[in-house]
N, C-alpha and C positions, 0 to 999 in steps of 0.2 A: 504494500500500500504506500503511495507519493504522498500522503496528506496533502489532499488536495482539497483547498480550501475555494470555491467562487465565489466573488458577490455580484449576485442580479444587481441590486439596489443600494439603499441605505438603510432597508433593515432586511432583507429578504438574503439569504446566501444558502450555496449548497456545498456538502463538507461527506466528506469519501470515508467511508464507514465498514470498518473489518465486516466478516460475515457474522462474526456474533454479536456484534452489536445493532447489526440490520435483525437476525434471529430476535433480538430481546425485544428492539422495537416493532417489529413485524407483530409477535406476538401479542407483545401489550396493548396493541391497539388495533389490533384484525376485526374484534367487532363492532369497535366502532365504528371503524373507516367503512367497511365493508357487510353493514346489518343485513342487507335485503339479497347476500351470495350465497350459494349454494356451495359448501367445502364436502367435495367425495374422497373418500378414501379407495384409492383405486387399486390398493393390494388386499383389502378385509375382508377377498374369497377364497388368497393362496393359503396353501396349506406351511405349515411351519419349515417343512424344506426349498418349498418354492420361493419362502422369502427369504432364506438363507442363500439356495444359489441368486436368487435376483439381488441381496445386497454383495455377493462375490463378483461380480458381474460389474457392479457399480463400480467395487474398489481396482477393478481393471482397468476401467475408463480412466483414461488422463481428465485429470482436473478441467474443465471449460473457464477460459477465459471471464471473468463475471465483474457486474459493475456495478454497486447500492451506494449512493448520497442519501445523505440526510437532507431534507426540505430544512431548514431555517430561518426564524421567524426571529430578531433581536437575538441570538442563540439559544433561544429555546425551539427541539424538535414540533415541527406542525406538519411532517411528512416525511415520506423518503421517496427513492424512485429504485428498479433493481430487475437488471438485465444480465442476459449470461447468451456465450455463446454456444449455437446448436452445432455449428459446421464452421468449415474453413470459411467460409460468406455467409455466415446468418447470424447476426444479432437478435435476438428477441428481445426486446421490451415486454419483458413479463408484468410488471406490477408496479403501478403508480399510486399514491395516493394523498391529499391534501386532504387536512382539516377544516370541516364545513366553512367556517368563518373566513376563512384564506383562499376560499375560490373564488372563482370569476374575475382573478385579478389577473392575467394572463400568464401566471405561474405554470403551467404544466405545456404551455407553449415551450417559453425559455428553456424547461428541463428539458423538455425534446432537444430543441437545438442543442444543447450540451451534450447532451446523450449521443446522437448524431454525431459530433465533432470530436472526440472521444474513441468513438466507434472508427470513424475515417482517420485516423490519425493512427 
C-alpha cells in the first residue's frame, strides 16, 4: 500500500485503505449503506469437502491486483469505494458506497475518475 492520500475538495478526500480495514469498514456499515440488498451465500449447499477443495483452489490463485479508499468527509469515514482485478484487462468496480447525507454531491463521479486513472496507470 503507497498511502495514498487524494483531496477532491476542502473537506471531501479519498485515503487507500489495507484490506482489513476496508473488511472492518465494509462490515460495520453493510447494512446501513446497503438495507434494501439481497446478500447470498453462494457456497451454503457444498458439502464440507467441497469447501475445502474450493478454498485450496482459492489459495492457488495468485493474489488479484485490488483497490479500496476510504470516502472522506473532514476525516471522518462516510464511504469507501473497492475494486479488484478479474483478468489481465478487467477491472471490476465491485462496490461503492456513500453515506445518505453525502450524496448527490457528485462524489461517486470523482471516485470513478480516480478509480479509472489508477486503473490506466
Amino acid at each position: 500500500m503507497n498511502d495514498v492520500h487524494v483531496a477532491i475538495n476542502d473537506e471531501y478526500s479519498l485515503r487507500e485503505i489495507s484490506v482489513d480495514e476496508f473488511s472492518e469498514i465494509y462490515s460495520s456499515r453493510q447494512e446501513e449503506y446497503f438495507s434494501t440488498s439481497l446478500i447470498v451465500d453462494v457456497s451454503s449447499h457444498l458439502t464440507p469437502d467441497e469447501r475445502d477443495r474450493a478454498q485450496q483452489r482459492k489459495a492457488l490463485f495468485p493474489p488479484a491486483w485490488r483497490i479500496q479508499w476510504a470516502l472522506e468527509h473532514n476525516g471522518a469515514v462516510i464511504g469507501w469505494t473497492y475494486s479488484y482485478q478479474q483478468d489481465h484487462e478487467t477491472l471490476y468496480m465491485c462496490n461503492t458506497a456513500i453515506a445518505q447525507e453525502h450524496r448527490g454531491k457528485g462524489l461517486n463521479s470523482i471516485t470513478l475518475q480516480h478509480v479509472l486513472s489508477v486503473a490506466k496507470a
